[in-house]
LOMI-247961 format. One record per residue (C-alpha): residue number from 1; y, z, x. Coordinates in nm, 4 decimals, padded with zeros to 6 digits, always signed. Each point is the difference from the previous one (the first is absolute). Example, Ala and Ser with C-alpha at 12.3 -4.5 7.8 and 13.67 -1.06 7.14 Angstrom:
2
   tipa          Y          Z          X
      1   -00.4500   +00.7800   +01.2300
      2   +00.3440   -00.0660   +00.1370
//
This chain:
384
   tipa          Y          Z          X
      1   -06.4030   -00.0135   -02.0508
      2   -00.1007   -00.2879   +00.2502
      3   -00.1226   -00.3275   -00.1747
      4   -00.1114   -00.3016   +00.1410
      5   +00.2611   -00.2476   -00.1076
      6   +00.2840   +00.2386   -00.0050
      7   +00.2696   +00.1677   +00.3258
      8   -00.1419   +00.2977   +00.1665
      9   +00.1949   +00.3189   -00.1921
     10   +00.0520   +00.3169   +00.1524
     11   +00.0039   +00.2508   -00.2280
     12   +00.0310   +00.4263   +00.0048
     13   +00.2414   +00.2521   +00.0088
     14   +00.2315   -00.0910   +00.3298
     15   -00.1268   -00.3741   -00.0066
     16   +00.3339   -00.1276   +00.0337
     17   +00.0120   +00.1444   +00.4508
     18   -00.2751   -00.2376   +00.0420
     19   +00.2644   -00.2810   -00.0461
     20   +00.1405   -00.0261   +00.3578
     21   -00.3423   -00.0532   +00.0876
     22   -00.1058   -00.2274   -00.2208
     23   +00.3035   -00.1894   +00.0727
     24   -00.1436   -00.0393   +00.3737
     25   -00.3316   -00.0956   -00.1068
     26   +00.1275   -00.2973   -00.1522
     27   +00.2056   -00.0376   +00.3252
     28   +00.3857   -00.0647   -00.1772
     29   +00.2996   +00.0703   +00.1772
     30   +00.3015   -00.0658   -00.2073
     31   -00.0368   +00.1971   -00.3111
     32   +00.2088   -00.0506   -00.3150
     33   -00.0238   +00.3608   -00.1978
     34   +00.0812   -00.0331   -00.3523
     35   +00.0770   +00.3080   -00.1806
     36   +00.1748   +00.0969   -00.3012
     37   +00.3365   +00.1716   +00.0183
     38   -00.1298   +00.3311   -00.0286
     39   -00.3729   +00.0649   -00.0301
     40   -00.0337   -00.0953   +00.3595
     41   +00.1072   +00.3486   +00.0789
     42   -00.0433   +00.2129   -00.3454
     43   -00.3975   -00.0888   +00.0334
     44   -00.0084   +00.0923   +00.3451
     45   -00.0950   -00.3508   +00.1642
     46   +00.3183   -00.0024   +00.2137
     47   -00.2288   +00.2281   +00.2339
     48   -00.2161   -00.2846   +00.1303
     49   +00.3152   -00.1724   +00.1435
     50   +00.0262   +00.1472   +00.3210
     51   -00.3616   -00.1021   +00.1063
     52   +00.0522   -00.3672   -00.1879
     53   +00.3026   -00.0170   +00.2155
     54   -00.1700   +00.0889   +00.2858
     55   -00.3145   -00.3348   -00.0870
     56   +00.2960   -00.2647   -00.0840
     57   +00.3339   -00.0739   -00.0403
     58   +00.1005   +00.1037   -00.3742
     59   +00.2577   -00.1194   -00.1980
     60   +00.0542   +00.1596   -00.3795
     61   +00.1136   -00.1631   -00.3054
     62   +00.0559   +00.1837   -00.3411
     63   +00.2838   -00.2033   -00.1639
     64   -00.1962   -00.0997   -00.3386
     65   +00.0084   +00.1193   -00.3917
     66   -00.2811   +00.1856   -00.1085
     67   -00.0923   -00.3358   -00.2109
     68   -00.0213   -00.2601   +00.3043
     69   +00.2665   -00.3016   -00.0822
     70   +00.0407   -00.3304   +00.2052
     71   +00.3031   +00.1044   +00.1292
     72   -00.1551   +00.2934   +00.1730
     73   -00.2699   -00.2612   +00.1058
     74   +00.2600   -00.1878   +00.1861
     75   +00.1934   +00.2811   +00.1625
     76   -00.3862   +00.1254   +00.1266
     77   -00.0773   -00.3569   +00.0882
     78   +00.3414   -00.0305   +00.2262
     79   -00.1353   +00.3033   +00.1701
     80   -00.3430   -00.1374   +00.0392
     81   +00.1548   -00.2998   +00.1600
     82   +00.1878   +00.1882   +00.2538
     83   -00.1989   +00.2639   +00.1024
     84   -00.3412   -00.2234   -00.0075
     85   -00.2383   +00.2608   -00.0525
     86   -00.3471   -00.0891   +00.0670
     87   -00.1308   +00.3077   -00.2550
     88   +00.1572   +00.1153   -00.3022
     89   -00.0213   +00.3870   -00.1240
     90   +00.0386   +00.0741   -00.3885
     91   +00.0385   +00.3724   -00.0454
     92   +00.0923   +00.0875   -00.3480
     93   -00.0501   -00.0136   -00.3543
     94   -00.0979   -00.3500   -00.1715
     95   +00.3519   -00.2174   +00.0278
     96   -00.0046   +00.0461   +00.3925
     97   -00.3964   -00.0847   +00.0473
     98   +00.0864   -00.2840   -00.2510
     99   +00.3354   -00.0858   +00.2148
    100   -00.2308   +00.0008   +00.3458
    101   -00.2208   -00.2521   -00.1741
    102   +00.2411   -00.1908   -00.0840
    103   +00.1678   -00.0500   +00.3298
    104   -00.3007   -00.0808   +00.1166
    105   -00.0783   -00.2823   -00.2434
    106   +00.3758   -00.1274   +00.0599
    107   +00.0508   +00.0243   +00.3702
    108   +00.2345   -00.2618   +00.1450
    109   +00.1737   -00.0986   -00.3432
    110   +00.3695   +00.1606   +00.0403
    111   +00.1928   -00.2021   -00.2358
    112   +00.0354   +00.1935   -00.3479
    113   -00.0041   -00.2807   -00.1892
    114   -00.2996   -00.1686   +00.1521
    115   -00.2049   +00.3282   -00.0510
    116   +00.0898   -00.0192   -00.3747
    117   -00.1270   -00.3178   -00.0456
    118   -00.3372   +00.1052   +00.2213
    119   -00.0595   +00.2848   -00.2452
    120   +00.0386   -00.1845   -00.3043
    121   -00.2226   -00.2839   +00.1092
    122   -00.2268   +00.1937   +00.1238
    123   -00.0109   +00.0010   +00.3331
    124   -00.3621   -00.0154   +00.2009
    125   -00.0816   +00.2382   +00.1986
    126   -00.3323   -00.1769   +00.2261
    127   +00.0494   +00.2977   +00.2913
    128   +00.2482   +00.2387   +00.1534
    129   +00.0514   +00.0503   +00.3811
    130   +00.1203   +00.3204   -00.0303
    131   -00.2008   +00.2994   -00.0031
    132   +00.0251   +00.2301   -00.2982
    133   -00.1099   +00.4065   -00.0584
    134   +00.0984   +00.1613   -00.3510
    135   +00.0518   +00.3800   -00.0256
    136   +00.0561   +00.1368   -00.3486
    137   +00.1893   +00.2984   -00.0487
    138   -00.0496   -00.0140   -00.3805
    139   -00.3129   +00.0397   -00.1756
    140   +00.0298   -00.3004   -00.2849
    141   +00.0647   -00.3164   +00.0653
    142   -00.2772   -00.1363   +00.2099
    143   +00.2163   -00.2534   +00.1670
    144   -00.1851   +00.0540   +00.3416
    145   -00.3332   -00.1325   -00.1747
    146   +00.1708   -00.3209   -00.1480
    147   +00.0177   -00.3528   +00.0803
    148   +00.3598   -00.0623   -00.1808
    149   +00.3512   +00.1568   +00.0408
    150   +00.3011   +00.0629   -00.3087
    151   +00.3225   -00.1858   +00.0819
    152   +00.2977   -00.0708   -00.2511
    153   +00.2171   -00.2774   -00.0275
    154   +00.2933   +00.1435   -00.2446
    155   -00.2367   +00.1498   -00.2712
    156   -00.2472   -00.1914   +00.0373
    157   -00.3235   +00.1181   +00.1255
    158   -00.2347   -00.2226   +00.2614
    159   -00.3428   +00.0879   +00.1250
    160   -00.0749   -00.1135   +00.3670
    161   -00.3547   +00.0069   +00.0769
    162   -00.2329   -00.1353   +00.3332
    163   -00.3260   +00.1514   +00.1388
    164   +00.2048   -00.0030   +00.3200
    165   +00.2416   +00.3025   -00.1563
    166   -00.2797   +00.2053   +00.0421
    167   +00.0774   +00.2562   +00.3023
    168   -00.2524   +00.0174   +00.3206
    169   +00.0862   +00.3850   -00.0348
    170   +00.0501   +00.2429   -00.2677
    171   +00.0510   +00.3730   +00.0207
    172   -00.0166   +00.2205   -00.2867
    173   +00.0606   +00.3547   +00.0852
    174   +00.0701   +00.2522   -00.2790
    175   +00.2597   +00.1893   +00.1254
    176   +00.2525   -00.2103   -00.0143
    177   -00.0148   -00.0214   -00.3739
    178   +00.0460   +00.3067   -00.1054
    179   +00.3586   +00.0360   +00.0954
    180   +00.1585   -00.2354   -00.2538
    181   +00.1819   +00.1609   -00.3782
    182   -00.2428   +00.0841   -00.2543
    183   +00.1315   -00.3368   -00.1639
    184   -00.0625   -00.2043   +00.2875
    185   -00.3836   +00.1220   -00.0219
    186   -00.0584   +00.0149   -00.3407
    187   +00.1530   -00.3275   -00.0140
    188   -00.2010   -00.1641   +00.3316
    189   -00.2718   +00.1944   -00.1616
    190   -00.0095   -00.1449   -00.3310
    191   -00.0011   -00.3444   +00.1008
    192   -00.3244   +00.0214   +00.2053
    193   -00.1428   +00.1314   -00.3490
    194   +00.1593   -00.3077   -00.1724
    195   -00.1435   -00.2316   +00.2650
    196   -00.3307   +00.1358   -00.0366
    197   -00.0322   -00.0285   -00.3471
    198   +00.1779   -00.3330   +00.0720
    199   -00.2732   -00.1427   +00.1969
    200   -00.3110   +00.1236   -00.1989
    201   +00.1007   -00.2089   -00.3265
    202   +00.2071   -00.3320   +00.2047
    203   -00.1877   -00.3205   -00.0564
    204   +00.0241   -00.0070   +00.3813
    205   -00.2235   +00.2856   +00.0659
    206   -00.3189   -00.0089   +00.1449
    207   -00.2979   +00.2244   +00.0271
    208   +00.1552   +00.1025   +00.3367
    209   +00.3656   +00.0600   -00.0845
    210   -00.1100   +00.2192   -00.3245
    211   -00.2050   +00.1951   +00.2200
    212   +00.3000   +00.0869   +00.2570
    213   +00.2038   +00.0227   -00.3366
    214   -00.2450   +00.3186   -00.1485
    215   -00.0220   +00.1908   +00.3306
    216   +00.3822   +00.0047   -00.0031
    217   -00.0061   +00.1049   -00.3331
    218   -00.2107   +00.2835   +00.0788
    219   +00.1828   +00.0851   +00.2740
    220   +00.3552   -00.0387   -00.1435
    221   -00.0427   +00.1439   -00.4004
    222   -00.1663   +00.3652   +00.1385
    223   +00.2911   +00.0237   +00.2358
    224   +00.3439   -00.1681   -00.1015
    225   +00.1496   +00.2958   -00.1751
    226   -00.0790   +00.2506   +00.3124
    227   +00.1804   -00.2440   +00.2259
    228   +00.2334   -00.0180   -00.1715
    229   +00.0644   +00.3577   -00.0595
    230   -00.0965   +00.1442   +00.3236
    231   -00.1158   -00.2885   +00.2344
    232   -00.2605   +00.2244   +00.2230
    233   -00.2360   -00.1286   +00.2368
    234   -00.2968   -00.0727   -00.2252
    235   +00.1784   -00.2311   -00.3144
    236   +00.2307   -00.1854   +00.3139
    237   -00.3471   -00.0835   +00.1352
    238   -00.1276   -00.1421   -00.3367
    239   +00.3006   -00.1908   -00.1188
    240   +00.0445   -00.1306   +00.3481
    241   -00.3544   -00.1401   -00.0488
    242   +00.0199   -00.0904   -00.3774
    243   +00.3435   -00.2008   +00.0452
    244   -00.1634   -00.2008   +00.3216
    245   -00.3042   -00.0553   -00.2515
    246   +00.2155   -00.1232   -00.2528
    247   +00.1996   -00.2323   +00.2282
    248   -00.3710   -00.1253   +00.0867
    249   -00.0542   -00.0542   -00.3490
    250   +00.2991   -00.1911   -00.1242
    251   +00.0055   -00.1969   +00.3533
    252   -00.3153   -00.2141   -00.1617
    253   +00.0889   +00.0474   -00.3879
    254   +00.4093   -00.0301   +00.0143
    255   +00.1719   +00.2213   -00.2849
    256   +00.0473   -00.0910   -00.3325
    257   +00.2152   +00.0184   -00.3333
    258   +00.1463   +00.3671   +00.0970
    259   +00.1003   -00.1130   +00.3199
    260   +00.1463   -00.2802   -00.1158
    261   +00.2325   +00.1676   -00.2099
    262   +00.0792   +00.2953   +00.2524
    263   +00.2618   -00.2547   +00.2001
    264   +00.2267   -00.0338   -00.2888
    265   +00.0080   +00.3393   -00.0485
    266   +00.0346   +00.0755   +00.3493
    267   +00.2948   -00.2674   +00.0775
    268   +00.1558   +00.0733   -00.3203
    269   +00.0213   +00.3788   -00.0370
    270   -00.0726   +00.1459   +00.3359
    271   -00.3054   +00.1408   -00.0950
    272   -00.2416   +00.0467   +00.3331
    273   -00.3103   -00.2312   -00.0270
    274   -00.2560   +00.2342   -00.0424
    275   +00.1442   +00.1515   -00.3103
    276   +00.1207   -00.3135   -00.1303
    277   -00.3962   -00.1155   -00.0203
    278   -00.0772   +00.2870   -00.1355
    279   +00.2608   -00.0106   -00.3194
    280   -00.2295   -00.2754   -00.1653
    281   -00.3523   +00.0791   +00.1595
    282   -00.0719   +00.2397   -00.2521
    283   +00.0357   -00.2734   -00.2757
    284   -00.1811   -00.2544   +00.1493
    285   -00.3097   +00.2003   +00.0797
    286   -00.0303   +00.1001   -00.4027
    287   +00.0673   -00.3765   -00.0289
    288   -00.2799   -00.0897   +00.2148
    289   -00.2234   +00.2260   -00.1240
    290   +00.0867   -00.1262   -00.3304
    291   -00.0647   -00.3516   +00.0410
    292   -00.2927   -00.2484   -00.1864
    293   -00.1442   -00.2546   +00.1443
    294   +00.2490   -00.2420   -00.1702
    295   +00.2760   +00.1552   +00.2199
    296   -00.0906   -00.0520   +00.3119
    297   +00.1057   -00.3229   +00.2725
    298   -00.2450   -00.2387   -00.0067
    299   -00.3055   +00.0438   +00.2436
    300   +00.0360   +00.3937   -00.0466
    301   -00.3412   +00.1131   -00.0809
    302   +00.0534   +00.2624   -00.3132
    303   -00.3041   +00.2301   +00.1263
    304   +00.1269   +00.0423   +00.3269
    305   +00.3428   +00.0615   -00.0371
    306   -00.1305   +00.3106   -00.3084
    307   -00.1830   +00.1182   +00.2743
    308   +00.3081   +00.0280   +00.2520
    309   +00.2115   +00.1579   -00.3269
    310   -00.2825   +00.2770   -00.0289
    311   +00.0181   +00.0224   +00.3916
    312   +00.3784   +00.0522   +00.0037
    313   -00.0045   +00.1877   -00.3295
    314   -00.2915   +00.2303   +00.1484
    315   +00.2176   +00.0362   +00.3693
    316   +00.3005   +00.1369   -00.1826
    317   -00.2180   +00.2830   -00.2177
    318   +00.0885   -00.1813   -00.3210
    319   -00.2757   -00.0966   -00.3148
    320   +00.2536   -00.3117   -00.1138
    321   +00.2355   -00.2470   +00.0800
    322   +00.2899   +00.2244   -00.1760
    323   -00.1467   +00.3085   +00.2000
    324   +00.0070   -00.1592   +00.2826
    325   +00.3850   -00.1357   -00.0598
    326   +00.0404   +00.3697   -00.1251
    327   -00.0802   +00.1453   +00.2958
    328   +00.1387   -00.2356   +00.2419
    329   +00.2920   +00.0780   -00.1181
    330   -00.0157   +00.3732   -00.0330
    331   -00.1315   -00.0322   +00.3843
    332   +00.3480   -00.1916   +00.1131
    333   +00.2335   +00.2371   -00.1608
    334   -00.2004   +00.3004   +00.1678
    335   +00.0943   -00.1518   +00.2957
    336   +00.3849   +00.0249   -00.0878
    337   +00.0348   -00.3901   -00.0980
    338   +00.1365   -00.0682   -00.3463
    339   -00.2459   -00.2333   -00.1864
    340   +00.1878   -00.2320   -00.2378
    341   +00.2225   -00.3545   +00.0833
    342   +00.2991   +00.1676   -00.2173
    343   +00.0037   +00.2992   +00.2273
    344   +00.0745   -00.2258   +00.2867
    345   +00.2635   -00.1905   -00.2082
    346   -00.1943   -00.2404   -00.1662
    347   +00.1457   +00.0756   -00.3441
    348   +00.0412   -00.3373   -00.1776
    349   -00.1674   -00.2580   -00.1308
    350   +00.2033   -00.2884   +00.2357
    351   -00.0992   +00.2078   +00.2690
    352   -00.3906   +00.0154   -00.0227
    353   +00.0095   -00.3704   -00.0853
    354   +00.1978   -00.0754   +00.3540
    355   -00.3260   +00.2159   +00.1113
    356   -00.2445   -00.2104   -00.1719
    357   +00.1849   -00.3148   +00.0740
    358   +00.0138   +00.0699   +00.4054
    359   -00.3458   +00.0840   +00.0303
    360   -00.2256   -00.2528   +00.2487
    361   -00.2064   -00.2091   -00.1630
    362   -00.2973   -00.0080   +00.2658
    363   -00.0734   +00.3537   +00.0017
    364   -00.0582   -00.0519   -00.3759
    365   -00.2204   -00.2149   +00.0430
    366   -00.2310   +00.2668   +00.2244
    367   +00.0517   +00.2082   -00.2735
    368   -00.3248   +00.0041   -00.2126
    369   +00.1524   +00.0242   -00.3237
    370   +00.2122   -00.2432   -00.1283
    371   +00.3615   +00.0631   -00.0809
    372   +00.2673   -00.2338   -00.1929
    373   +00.3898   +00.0851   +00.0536
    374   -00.0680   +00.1317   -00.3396
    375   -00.2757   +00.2605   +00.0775
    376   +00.1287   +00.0893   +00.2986
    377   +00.3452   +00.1322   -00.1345
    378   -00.1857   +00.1936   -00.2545
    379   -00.1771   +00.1632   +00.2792
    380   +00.3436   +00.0473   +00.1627
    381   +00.1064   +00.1269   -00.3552
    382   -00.2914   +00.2582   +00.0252
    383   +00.1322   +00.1306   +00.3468
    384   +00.3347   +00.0397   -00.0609
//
């Protein structure tokens, strides 16, 4: 797992005891641990905290919404600023490795409203004092391999991103993933699928992120539906892998059209990231598969982006574009997930225009096909 631009990771079965000592190895006293409000202890982390305890003074902080907003930014900023940690600890799923990122990049602003304004001018991050280590306890969304962090303002979704948000550490250790509800992995699961396939057809990949993007694809596809049905040692090991691949992937490429519409869904009808990705990637893969030369943003070369279609087409077992969106689908609702916008109460036609009408315009741009408000509300139309 090492590479030579990248944070030393720890990986294995147990990684997650070598944290007190890497904590001394980067010589930090004054450790802020956050945690969610209950993974900490379902996955089994909370064991370490006796022997962190023991390294450097620990203070915890779990008061945050599984979808990070500013206002839990500046309740875990107040903190920051008063307990003046000189290492933060991220031990969770995605919105509290996003959150420690976050309070990194934002250390020393306390005033809400000044924060606001930081975020939606986007604020530059040049460096961060504090030291940083990321431990996932869900296999999906990568967010200890990226350079950006989800916050919300309202509704509204912002992207903050910095090489410096990279951690120095990272420890991935399988067994702490497998404790979550067969929702929660099929669900954290999915996503690292959708951010693979993601990343091979973005107009932001590169020879390198595509290449991180297939081994997670052929780590995640032959072992999804085991973890999620009985998450044993050998598919935590894989999707613990795949899902740090994928993060690796869609750290260079960013996401694209799928994602962008997966925050609407998400902030509108409570449906968990993961599966709100996955209600529309079936469509877009036949789409993209589908596509002439004609269709595509300009500077997309046609030959390459047929060649990533047969790629992704081949990965998921399929012959076609409609096979593929076929059994994409049929793959999501064997994990338990239903598959279409209407099941998750997008039933009328005002409603998947809000969709349409919400979406970010710069992830459609890294999308290599090239979708009107018109086209993209049919293909909203075909997923609900």
């Amino acid at each position: 797992m090492s590479d030579p631009i990248r944070r030393p990771v720890t990986y294995g079965d147990g990684a997650v005891e070598a944290l007190p000592q890497l904590v001394a190895d980067l010589e930090r006293r004054r450790v802020l641990l956050v945690t969610g409000r209950r993974s900490f202890e379902a996955s089994g982390a909370q064991r370490v905290l006796p022997a962190l305890e023991a390294a450097a003074q620990v203070r915890r902080f779990s008061d945050f919404s599984p979808n990070t907003d500013v206002d839990d930014l500046a309740l875990g900023l107040v903190e920051v600023a008063r307990f003046d940690p000189d290492l933060i600890v991220a031990i969770g799923g995605g919105s509290a490795l996003d959150l420690a990122k976050l309070l990194c990049a934002f250390r020393g602003t306390t005033d809400p409203d000044e924060l606001r304004s930081g975020i939606r001018a986007g604020h530059r991050i040049d460096r961060r004092d504090t030291a940083l280590i990321l431990v996932p306890t869900t296999s999906g969304s990568g967010a200890e391999a990226t350079h950006f962090a989800v916050v919300y303002i309202g509704d509204e979704k912002f992207s903050v991103g910095s090489p410096a948000l990279l951690p120095d550490r990272v420890v991935l250790d399988p067994q702490l993933t497998v404790t979550g509800s067969a929702y929660q992995r099929a669900t954290s699961g999915i996503d690292a699928v959708a951010q693979a396939v993601e990343s091979l057809w973005a107009t932001g990949a590169t020879d390198r992120s595509r290449r991180f993007a297939r081994h997670a694809l052929r780590l995640l596809l032959p072992h999804l539906e085991r973890f999620v049905e009985q998450p044993t040692d050998e598919p935590a090991r894989a999707m613990a892998l795949g899902s740090h691949l994928a993060g690796r992937a869609i750290d260079i490429s960013r996401t694209t059209a799928a994602h962008a519409l997966s925050y609407g869904i998400t902030k509108g009808y409570g449906v968990s990231h993961g599966h709100a990705v996955a209600l529309t990637l079936g469509p877009f893969i036949e789409a993209h598969a589908a596509a002439a030369a004609g269709d595509l943003q300009p500077g997309v070369d046609a030959a390459l982006h047929a060649r990533v279609m047969e790629r992704v087409t081949a990965l998921l077992g399929a012959t076609s574009g409609t096979d593929a969106r076929d059994r994409f689908v049929a793959m999501i609702e064997r994990l338990g997930l239903v598959s279409r916008l209407s099941d998750v109460g997008v039933v009328t036609a005002d409603q998947r225009a809000a969709l349409v009408d919400g979406v970010n315009v710069e992830r459609l741009g890294n999308n290599p096909v090239a979708f009107d408000s018109a086209q993209l509300l049919s293909l909203v139309e075909r997923a609900a």
